[in-house]
N, C-alpha and C positions, 0 to 999 in steps of 0.2 A: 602489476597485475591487479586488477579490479575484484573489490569483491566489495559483499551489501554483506551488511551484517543488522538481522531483525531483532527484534522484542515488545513486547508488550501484550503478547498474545493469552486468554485467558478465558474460563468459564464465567457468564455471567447471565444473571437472571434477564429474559423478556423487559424490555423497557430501561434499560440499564446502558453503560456507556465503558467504553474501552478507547483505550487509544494507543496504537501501534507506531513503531519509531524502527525506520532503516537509515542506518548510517551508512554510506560509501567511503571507501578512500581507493586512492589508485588512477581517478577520473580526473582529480579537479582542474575545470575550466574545460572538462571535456565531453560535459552533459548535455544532450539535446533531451531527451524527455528523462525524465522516474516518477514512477508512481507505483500503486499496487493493480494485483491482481490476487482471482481469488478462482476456488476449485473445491467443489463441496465432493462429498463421494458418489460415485457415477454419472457425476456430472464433467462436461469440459471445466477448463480453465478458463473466466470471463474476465474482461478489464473492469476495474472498479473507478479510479481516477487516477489520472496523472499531471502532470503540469509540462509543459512547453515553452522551451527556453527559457526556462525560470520566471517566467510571465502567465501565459495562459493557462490556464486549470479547466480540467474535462472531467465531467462524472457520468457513470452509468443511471440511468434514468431511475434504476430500483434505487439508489442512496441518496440521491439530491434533497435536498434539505435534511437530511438525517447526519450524513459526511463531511468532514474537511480536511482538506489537504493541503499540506502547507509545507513549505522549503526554510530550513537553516539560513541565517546570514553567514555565519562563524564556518560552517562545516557543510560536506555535500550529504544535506538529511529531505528524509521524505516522511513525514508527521502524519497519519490517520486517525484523526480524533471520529470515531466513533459513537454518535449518541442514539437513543431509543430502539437499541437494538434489537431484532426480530429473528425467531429461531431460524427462518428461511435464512439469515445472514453467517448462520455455521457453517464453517468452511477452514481450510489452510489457505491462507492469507501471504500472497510470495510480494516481495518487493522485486521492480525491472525497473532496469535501464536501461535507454539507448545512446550511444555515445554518438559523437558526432559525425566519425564512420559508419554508423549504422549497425557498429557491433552491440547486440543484445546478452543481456548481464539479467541473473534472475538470483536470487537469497536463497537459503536455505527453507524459506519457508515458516510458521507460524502461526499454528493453531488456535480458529476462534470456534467458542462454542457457545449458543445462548439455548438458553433451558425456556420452556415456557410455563 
């Protein structure tokens, strides 16, 4: 059974930096993409980044140069380091997967909040 498990989610001041960690187990060797998404209040759910077939990395145009995303050697992890973060970037922060059937896997979820 698949499951993501989140952290790192936190209050921080305008200009400031977090960085979120999903862990998988259940998948390995059977990941075609993870990455995050995000969903602020009354807003949809946007894709933020994800990496493809543990090679290519995709970000949304609002976090490029601000994000990184990054994959575990050791374990099936999905890393969002976070820098100069912007109150627009408060939101609940889900980690997804897609496995190589194309079955789609989402986290419990993980609250960011930046103050300004």
């Amino acid at each position: 059974q698949v499951r993501l498990v989140e952290s790192g989610g936190g209050l921080v001041q305008a200009g400031g930096s977090l960085r979120l960690s999903c862990v998988a187990s259940g998948t390995t060797g059977r990941i075609l993409r993870m990455g995050w998404y995000r969903q602020a209040p009354g807003k949809q759910r946007e894709l933020v980044a994800f990496i493809y077939n543990g090679e290519t990395t995709s970000y949304a145009d609002f976090v490029k140069g601000r994000f990184t995303l990054s994959r575990g050697n050791a374990r099936d992890t999905a890393d969002l380091q976070m820098n100069s973060l912007e109150p627009e970037d408060t939101a609940v922060y889900y980690c997804n997967l897609l496995d190589v059937d194309h079955a789609n896997y989402w986290g419990q979820g993980t609250q960011v909040t930046v103050s300004s």
